[in-house]
N, C-alpha and C positions, 0 to 999 in steps of 0.2 A: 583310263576309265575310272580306275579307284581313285587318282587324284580329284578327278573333276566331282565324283560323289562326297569325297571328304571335303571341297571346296564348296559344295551345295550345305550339305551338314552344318559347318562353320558359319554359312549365312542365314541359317533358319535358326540357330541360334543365336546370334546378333542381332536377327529381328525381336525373336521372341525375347532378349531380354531389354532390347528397349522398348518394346510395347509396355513389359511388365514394369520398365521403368517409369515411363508417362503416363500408367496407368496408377501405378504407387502414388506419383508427385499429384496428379489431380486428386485423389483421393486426399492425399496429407491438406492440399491447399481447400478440398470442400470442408473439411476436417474443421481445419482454421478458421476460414467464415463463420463458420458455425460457433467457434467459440468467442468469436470478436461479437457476433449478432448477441449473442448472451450479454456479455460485458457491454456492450450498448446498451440495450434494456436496463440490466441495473444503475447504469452510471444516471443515466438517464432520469428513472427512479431516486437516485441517492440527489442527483441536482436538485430536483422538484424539492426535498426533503430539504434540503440546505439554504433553499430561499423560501421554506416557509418559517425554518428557525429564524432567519433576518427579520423575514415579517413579525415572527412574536415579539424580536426586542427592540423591532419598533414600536410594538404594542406594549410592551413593557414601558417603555418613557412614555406613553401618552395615560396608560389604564393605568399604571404603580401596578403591575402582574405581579402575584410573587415569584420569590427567588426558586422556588422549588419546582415550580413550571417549567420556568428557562433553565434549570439546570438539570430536571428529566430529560426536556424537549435534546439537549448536548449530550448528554448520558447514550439514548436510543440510536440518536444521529451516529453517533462512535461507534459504538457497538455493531450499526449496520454497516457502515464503509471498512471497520475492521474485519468483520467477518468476508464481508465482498474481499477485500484483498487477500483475504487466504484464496479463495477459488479464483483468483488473478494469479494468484502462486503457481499453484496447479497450472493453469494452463499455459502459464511460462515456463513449466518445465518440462511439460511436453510437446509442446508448440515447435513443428517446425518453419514453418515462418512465423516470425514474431517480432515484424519491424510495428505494426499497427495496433501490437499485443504493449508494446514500448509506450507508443501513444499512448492507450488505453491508459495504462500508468502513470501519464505523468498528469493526465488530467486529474485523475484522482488524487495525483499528493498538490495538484492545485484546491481539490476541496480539502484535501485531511488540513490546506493552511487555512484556509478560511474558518474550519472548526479550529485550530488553533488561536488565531486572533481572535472569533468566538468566544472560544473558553477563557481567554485574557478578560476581555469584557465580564463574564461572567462571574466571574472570581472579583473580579475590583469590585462589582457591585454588591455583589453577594456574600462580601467580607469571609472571601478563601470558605465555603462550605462544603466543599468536593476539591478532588483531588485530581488533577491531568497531565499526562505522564506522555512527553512527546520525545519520540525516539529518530535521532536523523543517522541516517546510513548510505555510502554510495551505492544507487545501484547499481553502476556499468562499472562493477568490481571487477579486476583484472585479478590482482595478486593473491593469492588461493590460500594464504594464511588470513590476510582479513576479512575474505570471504567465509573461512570457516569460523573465525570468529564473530561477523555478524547474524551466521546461521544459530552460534550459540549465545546469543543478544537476545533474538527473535525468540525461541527456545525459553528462555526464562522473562520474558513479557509476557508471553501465552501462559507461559503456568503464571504470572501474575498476574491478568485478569481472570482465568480461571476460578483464582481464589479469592480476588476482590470483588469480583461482579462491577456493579453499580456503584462501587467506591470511588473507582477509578475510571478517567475518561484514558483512553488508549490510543496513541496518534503518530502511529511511524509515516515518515516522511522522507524519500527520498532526496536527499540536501543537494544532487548535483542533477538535478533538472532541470535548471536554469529557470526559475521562477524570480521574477523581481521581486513578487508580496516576500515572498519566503526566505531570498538571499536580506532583504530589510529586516524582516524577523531575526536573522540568525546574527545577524548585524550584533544585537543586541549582547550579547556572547564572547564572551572573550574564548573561542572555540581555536583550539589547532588542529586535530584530529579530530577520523569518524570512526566509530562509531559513538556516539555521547548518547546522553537520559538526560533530558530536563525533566525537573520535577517541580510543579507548580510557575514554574519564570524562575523559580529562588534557588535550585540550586541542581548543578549539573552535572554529573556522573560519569567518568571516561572511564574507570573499573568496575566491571560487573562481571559477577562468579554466583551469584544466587539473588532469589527471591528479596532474601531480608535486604539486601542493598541498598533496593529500594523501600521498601517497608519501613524504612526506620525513618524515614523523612516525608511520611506520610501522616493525614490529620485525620 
């Protein structure tokens, strides 16, 4: 009789904690919708933004716009898909699924490239009058020392728009997303490792330990 009670026991507990389990996992997974449905909305927003900076510098060859339009209209563009990707950060680190959270991500380092070819245009035309500072890094970093070094890459870009503002266009790009525009851009690169700085196309950075690193090869 006491067996059979300890064997009843054992199954109400077994139930109850795979209830609590499928209960936890649908939660985690309404969780996640939730944050993809966000990341939708902005990206969504940030596209809208991205093809109306195309429209202004086609409005630029036909009006003669000036330079300082098209190089706000790039300035604001950055600063919004930079900021978005920090709250992309976040919710890949607490994201427990995060196959779609992946996605999310690589669409956007397809816009950070188009703001890079962007700002290339913008610069050649605008004879270099700002400054754009594109950081390529792996994301599906495996090995936990360059992982922790691109954490402190990341780390001292932030405090360097922090202090440039508007000086600086800001444009981390994950390099191994398999993007054609962007494996063409990097093309350009006598690159062997990641994490690098490019700084304006002219000159590229594979040591970084502080702010001034970059500052000194800035206009």
């Amino acid at each position: 009789m006491i067996f059979n009670n300890q064997k009843h026991v054992f199954w109400q507990a077994f139930l109850l904690a795979a209830v609590l389990f499928i209960f936890g996992f649908l939660l985690g997974y309404a969780f996640e919708s939730t944050n993809i449905d966000k990341i939708e909305n902005y990206y969504q927003n940030s596209e809208i933004s991205m093809m109306d900076i195309l429209a202004l510098n086609d409005m630029m060859n036909l009006n003669k716009s000036t330079c300082g339009e098209m190089i706000l209209a790039n300035i604001k563009f950055a600063d919004r898909i930079y900021n978005e990707a920090l709250i992309l950060e976040k919710y890949e680190s607490s994201g427990i699924l995060n196959r779609n959270l992946e996605l999310s991500h690589k669409k956007y380092d397809l816009l950070r490239t188009f703001l890079w070819i962007d700002s290339t245009k913008a610069y050649d035309k605008c004879n270099g009058n700002f400054n754009f500072v594109v950081y390529l890094y792996n994301y599906d970093q495996e090995d936990l020392t360059l992982k922790a070094e691109q954490r402190v890459w990341s780390n001292i870009l932030y405090d360097l728009k922090q202090k440039q503002g508007g000086n600086v266009v800001l444009i981390p790009i994950a390099v191994d997303s398999n993007l054609i525009s962007l494996n063409s851009m990097v093309e350009n690169f006598n690159i062997k490792q990641y994490p690098v700085v490019i700084i304006n196309n002219e000159q590229v950075i594979t040591e970084l330990s502080s702010v001034n690193d970059i500052e000194k090869y800035l206009k």
